[in-house]
C-alpha positions as CSV (number, residue, x, y, z in Angstrom):
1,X,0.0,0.0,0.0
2,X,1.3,3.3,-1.1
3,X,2.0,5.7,1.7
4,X,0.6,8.9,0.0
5,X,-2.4,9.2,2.3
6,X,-2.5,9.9,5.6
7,X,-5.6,8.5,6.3
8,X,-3.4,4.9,5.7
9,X,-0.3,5.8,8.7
10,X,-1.2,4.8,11.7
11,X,1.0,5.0,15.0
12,X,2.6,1.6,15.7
13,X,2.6,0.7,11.9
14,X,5.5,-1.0,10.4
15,X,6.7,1.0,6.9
16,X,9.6,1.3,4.5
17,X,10.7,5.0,4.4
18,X,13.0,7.1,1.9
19,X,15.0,9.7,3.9
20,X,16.4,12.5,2.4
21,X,20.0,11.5,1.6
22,X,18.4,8.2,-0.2
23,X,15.9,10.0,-2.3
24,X,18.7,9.6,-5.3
25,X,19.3,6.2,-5.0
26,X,16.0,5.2,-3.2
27,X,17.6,3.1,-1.0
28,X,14.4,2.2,1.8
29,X,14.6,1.8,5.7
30,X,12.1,0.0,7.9
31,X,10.7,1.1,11.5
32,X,7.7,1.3,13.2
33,X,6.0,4.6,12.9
34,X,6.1,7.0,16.1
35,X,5.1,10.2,15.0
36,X,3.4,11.5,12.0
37,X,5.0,14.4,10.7
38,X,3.3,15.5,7.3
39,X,0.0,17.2,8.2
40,X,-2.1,17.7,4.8
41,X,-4.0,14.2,4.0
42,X,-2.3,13.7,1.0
43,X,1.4,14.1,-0.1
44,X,2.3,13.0,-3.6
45,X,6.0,12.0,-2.3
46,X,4.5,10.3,0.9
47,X,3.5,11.5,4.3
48,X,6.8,12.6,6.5
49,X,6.9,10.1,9.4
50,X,9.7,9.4,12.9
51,X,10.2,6.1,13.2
52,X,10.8,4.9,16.7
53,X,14.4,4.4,15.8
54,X,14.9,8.8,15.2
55,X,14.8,8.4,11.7
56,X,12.5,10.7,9.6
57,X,11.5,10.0,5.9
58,X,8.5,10.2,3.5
59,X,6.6,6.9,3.5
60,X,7.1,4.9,0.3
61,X,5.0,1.3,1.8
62,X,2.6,0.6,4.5
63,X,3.5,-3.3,5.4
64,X,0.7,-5.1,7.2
């Protein structure tokens, strides 16, 4: 699931993130969401999330 819509991130979800230094080589980190960062309901890059590890990137895929 594409993470474009807000409406889709929940706290406690587990997602692959692009940070910012990746967004060349779209190289993709996984973490749990702890904080939602973007606040319109749609982004077309991905909604800006922490992840409980400190790391902050633009959702790319909601795993289930």
């Amino acid at each position: 699931m594409p993470g474009t819509k807000r409406e889709n991130i929940r706290l406690g979800k587990k997602v692959k993130v692009v940070q910012k230094q990746d967004q060349r080589s779209g190289k993709l980190t996984e973490g749990v969401v702890s904080a939602i960062l973007t606040n319109a309901a749609v982004h077309p890059h991905g909604i800006k999330v922490r992840l409980e590890s400190g790391i902050v990137g633009r959702v790319k895929e909601i795993l289930s």
